[in-house]
Structures are given as structure tokens and as C-alpha cells.
C-alpha positions in Angstrom: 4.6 -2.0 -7.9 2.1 -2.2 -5.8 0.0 -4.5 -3.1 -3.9 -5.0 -2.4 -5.9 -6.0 0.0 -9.9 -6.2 0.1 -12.0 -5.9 3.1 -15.4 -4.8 4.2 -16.0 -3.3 1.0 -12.5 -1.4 0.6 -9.9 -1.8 -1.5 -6.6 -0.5 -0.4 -3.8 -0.3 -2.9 -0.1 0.3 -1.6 1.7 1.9 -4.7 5.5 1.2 -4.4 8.2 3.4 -6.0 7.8 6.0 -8.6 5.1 6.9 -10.4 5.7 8.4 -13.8 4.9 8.4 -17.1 6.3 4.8 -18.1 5.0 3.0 -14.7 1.5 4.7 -14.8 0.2 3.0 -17.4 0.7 -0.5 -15.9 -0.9 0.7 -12.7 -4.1 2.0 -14.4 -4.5 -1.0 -15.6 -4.0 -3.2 -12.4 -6.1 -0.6 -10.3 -8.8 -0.6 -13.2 -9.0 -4.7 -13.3 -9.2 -4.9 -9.5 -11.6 -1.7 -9.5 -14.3 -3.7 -12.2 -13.6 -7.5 -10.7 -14.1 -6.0 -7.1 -16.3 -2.9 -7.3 -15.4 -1.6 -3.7 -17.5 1.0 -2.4 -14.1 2.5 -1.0 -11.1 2.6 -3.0 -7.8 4.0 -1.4 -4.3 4.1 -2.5 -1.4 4.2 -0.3 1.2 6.5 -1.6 3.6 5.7 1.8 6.1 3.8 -0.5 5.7 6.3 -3.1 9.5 8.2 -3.5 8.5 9.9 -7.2 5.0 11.2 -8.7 5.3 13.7 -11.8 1.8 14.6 -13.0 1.3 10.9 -14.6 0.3 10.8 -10.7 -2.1 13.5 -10.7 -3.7 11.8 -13.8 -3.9 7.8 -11.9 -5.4 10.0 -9.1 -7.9 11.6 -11.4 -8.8 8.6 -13.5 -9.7 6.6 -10.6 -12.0 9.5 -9.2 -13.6 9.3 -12.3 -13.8 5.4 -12.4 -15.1 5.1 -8.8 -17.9 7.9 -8.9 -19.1 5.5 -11.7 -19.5 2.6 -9.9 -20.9 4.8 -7.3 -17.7 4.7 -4.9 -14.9 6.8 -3.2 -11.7 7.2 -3.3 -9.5 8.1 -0.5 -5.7 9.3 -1.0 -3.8 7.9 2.0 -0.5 8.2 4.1 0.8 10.9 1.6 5.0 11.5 1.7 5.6 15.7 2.3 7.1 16.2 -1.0 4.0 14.1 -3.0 1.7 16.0 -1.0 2.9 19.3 -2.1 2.1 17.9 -5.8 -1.0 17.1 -5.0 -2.0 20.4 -3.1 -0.8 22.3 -6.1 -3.0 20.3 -8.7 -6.2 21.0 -6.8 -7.0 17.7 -6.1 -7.2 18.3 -2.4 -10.3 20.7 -3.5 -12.0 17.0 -4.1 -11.8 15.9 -0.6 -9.5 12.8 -1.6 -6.7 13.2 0.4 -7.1 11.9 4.3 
């Protein structure tokens, strides 16, 4: 579902697949554990193997704004498909300054 890597104080997470109600909460959970064991000052996720987000996406998006201005960190939305990125504009997130 989905592949990390850690450098130079960023954590990047590729999220593979489709993101929707039943997957989310699994990846809240991974993204959570790796967010509180590594506390990055960067966190992004890669939504370029993304192929389906319903708004259980908006809400993983949301979340982990929430978590990482905690900690005192970003996050970055990266290498967004066309038809996730409409999703996203719609919801207002892009108002946030997440997506790169």
C-alpha cells in the first residue's frame, strides 16, 4: 500500500492504489506510527501510484496536516494524478499550500 523512505529530515510516503474508506484506515495508522517514531520536519506523500481517492483521501490529507503542525512540521502533497488533483482542488486543500 505504500513505500517510505527517510532522509535529511523528510519522510516521503508513496501511497499505492486506491484510497477509500476501507484502505484509509490502515494508512493512517502506518503514516501515524512512522510520523511519531520519525518526527520528520517534512512529511510528503506521493499520490503518483494513486488510481482512486474518494474523500477518505481528503480526510488522510487533513489528518496528517493536523499531525505534522503538531510536531511542528510540513506536509507536502506530491506528484498528484489529473483526476486526484481535481479532488483535491475542489476540497480546498490547495488553499493550505500542501500541494507542490
Amino acid at each position: 500500500m505504500l513505500d517510505t523512505k527517510y532522509k535529511n529530515d523528510i519522510l516521503t510516503i508513496k501511497l499505492k492504489g486506491e484510497i477509500d474508506h476501507n484502505s484509509a484506515s490502515s494508512l493512517r495508522t502506518a503514516i501515524d506510527s512512522q510520523i511519531n517514531a520519525l518526527r520528520p520536519k517534512i512529511l510528503e506523500l506521493d499520490f503518483s501510484g494513486v488510481g482512486f481517492m474518494d474523500s477518505s483521501g481528503i480526510g488522510l490529507i487533513m489528518g496528517r496536516y493536523r499531525s505534522m503542525g503538531l510536531i511542528g512540521g510540513k506536509i507536502k502533497v506530491i506528484n498528484v494524478p489529473e483526476n486526484i488533483g481535481r479532488i483535491i482542488s475542489l476540497s480546498g486543500i490547495s488553499a493550505l499550500g500542501v500541494l507542490k
